[in-house]
mmJSON file of the N, C-alpha and C atoms, coordinates in Angstrom:
{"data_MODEL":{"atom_site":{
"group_PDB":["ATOM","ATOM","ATOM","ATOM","ATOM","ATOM","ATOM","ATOM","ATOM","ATOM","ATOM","ATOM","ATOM","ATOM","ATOM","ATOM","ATOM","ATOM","ATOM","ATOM","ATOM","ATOM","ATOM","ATOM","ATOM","ATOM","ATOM","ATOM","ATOM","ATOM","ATOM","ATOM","ATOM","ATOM","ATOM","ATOM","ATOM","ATOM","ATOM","ATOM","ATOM","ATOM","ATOM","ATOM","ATOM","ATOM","ATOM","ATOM","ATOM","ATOM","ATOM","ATOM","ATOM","ATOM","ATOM","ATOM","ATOM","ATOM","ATOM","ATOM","ATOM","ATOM","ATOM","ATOM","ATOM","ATOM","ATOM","ATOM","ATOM","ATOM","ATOM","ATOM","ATOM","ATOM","ATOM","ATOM","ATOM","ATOM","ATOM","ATOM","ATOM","ATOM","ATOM","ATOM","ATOM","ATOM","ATOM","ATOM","ATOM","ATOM","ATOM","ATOM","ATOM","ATOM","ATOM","ATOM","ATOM","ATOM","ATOM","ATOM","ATOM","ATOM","ATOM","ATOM","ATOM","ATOM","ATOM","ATOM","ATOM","ATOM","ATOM","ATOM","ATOM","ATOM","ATOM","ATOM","ATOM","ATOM","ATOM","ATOM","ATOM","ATOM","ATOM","ATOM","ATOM","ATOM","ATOM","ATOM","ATOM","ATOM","ATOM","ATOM","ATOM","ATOM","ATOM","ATOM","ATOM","ATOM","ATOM","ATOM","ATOM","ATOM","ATOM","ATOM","ATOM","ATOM","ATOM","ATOM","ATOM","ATOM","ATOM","ATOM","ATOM","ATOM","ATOM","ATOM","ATOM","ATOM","ATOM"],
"id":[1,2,3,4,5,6,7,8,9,10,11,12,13,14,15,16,17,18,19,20,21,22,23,24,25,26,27,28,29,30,31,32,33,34,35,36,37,38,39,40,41,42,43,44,45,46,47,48,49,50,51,52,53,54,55,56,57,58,59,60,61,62,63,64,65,66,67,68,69,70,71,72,73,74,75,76,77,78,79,80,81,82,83,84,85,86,87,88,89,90,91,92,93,94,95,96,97,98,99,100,101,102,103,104,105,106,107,108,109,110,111,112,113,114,115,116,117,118,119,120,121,122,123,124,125,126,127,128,129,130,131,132,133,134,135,136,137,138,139,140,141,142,143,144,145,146,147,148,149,150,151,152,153,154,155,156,157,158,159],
"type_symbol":["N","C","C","N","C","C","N","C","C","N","C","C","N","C","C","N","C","C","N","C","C","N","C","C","N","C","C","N","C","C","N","C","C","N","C","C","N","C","C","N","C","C","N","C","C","N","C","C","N","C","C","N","C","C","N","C","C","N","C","C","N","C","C","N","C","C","N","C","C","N","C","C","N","C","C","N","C","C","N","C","C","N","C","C","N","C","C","N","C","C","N","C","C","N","C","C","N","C","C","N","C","C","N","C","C","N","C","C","N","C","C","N","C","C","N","C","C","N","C","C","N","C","C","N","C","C","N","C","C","N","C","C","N","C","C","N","C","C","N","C","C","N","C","C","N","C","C","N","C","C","N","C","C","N","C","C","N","C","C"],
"label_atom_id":["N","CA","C","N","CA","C","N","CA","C","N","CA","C","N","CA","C","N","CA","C","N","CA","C","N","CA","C","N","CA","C","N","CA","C","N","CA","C","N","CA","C","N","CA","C","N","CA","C","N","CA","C","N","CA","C","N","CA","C","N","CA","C","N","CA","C","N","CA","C","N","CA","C","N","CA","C","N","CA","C","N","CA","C","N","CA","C","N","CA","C","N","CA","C","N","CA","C","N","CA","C","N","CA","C","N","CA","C","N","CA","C","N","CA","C","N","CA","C","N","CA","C","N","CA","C","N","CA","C","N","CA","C","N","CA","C","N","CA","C","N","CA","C","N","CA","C","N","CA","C","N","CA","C","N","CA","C","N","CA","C","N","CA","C","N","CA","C","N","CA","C","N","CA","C","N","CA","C","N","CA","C","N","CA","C"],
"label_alt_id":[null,null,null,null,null,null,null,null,null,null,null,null,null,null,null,null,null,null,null,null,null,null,null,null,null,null,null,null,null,null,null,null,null,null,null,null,null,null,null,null,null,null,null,null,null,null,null,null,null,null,null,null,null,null,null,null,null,null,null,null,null,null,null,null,null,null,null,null,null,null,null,null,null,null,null,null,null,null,null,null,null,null,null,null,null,null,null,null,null,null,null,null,null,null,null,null,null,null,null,null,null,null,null,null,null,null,null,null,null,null,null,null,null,null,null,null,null,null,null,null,null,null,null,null,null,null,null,null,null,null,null,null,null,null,null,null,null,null,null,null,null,null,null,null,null,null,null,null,null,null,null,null,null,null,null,null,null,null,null],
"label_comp_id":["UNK","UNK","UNK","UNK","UNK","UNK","UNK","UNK","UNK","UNK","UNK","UNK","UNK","UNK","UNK","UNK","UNK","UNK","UNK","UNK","UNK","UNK","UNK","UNK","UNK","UNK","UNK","UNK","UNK","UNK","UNK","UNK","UNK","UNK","UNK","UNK","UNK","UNK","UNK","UNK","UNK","UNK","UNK","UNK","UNK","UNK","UNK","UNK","UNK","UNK","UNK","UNK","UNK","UNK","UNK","UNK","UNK","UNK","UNK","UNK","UNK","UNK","UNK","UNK","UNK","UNK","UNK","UNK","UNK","UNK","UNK","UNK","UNK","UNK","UNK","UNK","UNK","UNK","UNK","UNK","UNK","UNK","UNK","UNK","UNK","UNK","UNK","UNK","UNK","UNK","UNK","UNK","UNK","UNK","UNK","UNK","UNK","UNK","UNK","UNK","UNK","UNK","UNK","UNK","UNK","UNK","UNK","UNK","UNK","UNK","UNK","UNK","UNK","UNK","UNK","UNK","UNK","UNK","UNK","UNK","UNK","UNK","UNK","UNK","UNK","UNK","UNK","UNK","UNK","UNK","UNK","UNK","UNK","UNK","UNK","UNK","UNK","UNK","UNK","UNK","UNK","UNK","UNK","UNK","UNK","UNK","UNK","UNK","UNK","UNK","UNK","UNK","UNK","UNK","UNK","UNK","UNK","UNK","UNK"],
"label_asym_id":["A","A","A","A","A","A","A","A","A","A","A","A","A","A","A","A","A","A","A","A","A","A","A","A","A","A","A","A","A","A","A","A","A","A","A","A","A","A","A","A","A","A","A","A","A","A","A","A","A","A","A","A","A","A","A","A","A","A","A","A","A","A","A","A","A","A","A","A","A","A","A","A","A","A","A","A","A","A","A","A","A","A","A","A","A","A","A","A","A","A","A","A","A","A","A","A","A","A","A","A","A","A","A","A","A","A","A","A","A","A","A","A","A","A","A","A","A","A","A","A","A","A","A","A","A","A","A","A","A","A","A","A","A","A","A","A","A","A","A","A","A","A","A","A","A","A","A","A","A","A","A","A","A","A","A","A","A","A","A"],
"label_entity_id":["1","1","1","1","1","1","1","1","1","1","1","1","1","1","1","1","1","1","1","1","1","1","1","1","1","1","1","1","1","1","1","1","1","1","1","1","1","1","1","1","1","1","1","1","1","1","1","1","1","1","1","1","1","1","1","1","1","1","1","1","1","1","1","1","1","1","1","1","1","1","1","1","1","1","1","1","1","1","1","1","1","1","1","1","1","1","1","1","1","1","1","1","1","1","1","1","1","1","1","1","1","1","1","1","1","1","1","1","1","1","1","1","1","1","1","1","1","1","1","1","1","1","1","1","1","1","1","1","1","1","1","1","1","1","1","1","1","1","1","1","1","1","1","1","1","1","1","1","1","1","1","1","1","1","1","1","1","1","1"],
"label_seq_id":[1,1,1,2,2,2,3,3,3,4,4,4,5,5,5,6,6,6,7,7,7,8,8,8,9,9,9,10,10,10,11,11,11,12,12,12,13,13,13,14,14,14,15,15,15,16,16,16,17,17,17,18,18,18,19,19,19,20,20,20,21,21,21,22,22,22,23,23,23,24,24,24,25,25,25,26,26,26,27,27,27,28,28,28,29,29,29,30,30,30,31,31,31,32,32,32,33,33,33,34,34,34,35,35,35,36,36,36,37,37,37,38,38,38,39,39,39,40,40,40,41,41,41,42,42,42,43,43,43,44,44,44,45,45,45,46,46,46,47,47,47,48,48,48,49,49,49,50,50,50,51,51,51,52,52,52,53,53,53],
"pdbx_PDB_ins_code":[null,null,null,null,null,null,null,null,null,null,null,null,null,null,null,null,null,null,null,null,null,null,null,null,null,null,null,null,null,null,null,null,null,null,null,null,null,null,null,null,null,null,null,null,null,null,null,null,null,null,null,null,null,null,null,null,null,null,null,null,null,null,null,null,null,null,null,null,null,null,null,null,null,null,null,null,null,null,null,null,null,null,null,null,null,null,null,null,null,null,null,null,null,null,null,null,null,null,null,null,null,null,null,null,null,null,null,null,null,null,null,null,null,null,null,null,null,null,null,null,null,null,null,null,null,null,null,null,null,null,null,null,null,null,null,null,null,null,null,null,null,null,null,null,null,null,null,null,null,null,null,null,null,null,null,null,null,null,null],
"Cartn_x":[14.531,13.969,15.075,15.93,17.293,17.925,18.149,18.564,18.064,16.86,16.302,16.134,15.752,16.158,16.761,18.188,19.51,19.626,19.108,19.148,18.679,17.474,16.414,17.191,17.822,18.812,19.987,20.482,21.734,21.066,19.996,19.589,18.866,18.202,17.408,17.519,18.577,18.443,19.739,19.179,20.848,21.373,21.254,22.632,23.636,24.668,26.127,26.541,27.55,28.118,28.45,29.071,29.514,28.659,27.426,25.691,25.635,25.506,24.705,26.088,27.374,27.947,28.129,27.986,27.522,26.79,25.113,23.877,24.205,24.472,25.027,26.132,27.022,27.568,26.895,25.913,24.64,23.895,23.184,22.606,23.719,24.834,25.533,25.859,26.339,27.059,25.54,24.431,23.128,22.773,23.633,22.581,21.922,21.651,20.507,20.512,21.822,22.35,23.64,23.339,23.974,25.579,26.992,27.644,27.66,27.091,27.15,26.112,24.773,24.376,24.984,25.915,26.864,27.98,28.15,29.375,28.989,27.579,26.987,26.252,26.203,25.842,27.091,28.239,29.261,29.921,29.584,29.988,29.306,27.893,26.923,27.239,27.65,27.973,29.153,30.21,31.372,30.835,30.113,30.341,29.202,28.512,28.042,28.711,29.676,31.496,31.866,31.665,32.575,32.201,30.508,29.835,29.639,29.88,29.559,31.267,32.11,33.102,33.029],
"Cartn_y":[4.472,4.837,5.072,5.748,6.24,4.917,3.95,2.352,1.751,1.716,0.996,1.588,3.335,3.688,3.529,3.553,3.415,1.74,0.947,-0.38,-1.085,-0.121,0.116,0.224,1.629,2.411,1.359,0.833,0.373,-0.838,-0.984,-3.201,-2.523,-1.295,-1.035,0.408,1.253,2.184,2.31,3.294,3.769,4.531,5.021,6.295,5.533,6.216,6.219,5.76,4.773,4.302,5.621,6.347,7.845,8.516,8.719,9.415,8.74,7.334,6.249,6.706,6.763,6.952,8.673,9.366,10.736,10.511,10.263,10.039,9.129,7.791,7.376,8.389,9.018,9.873,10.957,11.657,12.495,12.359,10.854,10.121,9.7,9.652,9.167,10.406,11.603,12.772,13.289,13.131,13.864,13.141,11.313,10.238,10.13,9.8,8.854,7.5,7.223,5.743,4.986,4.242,4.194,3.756,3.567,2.976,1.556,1.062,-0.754,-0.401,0.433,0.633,1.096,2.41,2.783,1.746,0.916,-0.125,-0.879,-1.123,-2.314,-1.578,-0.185,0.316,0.309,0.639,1.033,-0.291,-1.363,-3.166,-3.549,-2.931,-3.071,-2.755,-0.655,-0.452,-1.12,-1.464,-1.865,-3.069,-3.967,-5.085,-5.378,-3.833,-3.499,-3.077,-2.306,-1.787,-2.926,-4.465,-5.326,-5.845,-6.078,-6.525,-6.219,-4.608,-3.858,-3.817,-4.589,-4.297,-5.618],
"Cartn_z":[5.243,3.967,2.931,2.871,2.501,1.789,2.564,2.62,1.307,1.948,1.195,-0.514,-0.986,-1.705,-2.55,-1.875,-2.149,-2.767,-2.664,-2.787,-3.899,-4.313,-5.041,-6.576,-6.54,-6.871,-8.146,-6.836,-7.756,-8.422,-8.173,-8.821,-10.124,-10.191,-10.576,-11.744,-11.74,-12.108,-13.486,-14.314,-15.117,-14.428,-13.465,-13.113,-13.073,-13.21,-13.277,-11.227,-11.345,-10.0,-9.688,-10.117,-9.448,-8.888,-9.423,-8.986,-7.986,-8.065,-6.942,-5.497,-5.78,-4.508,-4.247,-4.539,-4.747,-3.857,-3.878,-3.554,-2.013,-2.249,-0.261,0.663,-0.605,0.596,1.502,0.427,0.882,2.104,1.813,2.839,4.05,3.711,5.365,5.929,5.094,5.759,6.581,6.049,7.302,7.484,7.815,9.211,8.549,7.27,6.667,6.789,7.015,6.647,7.881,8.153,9.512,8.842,9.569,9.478,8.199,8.537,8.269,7.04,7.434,6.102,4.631,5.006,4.54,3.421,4.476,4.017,3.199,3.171,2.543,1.077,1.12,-0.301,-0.939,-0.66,-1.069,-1.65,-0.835,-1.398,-2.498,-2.447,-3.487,-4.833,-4.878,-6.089,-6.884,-5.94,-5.887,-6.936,-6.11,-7.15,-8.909,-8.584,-10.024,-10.893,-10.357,-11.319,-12.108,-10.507,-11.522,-12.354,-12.561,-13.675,-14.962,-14.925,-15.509,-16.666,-16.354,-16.758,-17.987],
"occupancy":[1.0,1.0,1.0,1.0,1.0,1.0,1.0,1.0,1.0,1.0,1.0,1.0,1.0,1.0,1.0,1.0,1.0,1.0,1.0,1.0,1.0,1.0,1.0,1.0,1.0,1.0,1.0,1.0,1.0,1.0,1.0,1.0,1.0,1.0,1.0,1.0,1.0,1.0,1.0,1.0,1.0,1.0,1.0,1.0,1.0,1.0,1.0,1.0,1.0,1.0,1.0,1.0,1.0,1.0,1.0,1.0,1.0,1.0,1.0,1.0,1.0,1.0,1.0,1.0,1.0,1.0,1.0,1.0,1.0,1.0,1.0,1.0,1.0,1.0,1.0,1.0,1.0,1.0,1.0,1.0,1.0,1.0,1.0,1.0,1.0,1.0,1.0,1.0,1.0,1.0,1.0,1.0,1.0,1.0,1.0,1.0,1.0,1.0,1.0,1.0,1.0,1.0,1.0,1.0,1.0,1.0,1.0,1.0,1.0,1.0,1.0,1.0,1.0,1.0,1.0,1.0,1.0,1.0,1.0,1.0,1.0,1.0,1.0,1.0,1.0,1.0,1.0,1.0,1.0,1.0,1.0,1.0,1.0,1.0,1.0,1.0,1.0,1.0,1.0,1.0,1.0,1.0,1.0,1.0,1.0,1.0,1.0,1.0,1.0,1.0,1.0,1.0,1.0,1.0,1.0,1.0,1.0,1.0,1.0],
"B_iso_or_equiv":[0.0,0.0,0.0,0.0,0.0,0.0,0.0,0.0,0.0,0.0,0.0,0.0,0.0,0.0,0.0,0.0,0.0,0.0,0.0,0.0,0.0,0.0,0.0,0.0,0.0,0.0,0.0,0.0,0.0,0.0,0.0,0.0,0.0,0.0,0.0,0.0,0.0,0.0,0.0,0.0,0.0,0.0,0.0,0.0,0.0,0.0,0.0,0.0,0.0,0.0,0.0,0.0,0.0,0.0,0.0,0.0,0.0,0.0,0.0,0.0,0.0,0.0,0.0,0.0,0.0,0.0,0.0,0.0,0.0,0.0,0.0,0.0,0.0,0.0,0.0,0.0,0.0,0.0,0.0,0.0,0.0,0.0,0.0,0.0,0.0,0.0,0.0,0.0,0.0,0.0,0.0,0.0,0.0,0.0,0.0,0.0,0.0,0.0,0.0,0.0,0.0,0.0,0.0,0.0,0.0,0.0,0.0,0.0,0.0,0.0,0.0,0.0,0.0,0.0,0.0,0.0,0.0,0.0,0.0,0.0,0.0,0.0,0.0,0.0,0.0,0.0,0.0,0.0,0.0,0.0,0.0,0.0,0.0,0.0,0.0,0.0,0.0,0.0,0.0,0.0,0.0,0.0,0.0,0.0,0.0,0.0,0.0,0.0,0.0,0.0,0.0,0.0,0.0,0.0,0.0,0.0,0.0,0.0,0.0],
"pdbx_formal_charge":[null,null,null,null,null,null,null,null,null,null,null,null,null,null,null,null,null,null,null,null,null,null,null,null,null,null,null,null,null,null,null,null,null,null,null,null,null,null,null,null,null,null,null,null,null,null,null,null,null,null,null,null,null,null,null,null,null,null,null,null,null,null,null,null,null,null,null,null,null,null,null,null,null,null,null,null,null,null,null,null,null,null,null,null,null,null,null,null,null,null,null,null,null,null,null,null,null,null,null,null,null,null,null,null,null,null,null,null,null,null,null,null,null,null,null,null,null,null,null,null,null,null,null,null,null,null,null,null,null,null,null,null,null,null,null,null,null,null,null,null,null,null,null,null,null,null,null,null,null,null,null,null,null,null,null,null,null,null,null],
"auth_seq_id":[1,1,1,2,2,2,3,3,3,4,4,4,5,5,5,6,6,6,7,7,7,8,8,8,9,9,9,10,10,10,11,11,11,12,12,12,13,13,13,14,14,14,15,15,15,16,16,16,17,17,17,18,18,18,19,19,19,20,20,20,21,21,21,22,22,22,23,23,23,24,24,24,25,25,25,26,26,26,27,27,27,28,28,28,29,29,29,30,30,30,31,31,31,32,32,32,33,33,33,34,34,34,35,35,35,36,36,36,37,37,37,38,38,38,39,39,39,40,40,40,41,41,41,42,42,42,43,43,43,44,44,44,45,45,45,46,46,46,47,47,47,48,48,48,49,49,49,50,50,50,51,51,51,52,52,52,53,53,53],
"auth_comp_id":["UNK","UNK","UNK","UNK","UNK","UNK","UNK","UNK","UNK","UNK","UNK","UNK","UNK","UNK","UNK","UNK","UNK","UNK","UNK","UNK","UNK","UNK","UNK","UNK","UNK","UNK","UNK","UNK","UNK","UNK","UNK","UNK","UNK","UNK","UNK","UNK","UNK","UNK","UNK","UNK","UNK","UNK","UNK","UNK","UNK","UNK","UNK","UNK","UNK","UNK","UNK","UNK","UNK","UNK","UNK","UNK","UNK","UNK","UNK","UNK","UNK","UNK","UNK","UNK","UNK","UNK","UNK","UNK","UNK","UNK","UNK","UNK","UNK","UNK","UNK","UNK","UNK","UNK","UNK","UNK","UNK","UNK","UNK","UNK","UNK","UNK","UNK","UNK","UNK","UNK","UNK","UNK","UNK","UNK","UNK","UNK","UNK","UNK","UNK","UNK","UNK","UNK","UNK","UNK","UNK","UNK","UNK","UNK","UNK","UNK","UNK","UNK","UNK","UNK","UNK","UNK","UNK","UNK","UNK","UNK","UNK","UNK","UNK","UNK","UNK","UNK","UNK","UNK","UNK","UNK","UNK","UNK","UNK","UNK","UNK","UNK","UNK","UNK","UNK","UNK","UNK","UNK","UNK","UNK","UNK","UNK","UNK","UNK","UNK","UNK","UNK","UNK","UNK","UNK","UNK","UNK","UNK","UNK","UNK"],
"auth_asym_id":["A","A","A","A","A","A","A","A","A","A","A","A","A","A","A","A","A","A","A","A","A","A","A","A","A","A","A","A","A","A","A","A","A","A","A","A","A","A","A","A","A","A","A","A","A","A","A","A","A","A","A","A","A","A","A","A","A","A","A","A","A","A","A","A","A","A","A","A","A","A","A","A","A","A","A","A","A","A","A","A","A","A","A","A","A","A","A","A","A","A","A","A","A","A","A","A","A","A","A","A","A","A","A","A","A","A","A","A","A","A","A","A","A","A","A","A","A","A","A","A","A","A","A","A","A","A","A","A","A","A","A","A","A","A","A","A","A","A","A","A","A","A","A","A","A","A","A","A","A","A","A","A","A","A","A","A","A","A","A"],
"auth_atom_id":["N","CA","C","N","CA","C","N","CA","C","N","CA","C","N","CA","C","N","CA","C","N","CA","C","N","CA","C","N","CA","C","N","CA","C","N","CA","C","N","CA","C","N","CA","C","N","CA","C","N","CA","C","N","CA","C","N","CA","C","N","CA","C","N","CA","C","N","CA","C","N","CA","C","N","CA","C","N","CA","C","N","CA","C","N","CA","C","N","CA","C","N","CA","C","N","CA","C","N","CA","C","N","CA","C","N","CA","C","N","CA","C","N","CA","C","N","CA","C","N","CA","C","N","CA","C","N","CA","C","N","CA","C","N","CA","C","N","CA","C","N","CA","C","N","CA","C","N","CA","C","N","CA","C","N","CA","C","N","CA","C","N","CA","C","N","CA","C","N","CA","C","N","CA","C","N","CA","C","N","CA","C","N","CA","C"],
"pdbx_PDB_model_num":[1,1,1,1,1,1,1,1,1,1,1,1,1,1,1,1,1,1,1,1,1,1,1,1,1,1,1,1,1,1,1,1,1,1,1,1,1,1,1,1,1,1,1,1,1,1,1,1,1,1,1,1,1,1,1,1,1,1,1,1,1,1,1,1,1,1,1,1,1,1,1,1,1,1,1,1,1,1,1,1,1,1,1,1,1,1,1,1,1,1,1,1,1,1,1,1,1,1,1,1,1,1,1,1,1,1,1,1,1,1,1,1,1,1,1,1,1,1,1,1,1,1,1,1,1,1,1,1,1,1,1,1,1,1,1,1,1,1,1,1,1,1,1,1,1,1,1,1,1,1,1,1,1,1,1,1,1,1,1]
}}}
């Protein structure tokens, strides 16, 4: 649920990349988000930074 959220989130929302990784660290530090899920939000915001530039 968290995941998917989170996914939701960055395609979809104004918060700030800082909020959005704020918010996955949340979800990974209490096991919301597995490993690989983790990696793959973090690739996500990453490459909204670069668009955004």
């Amino acid at each position: 649920m968290a995941y998917r959220i989170m996914k939701s989130l960055i395609s979809n929302s104004t918060k700030k990349n800082s909020e959005l990784s704020d918010m996955a660290d949340v979800y990974y530090g209490s096991g919301r988000l597995t490993d690989e899920q983790y990696a793959e939000i973090a690739e996500l915001i990453g490459r909204r930074e670069e668009t955004e530039r």
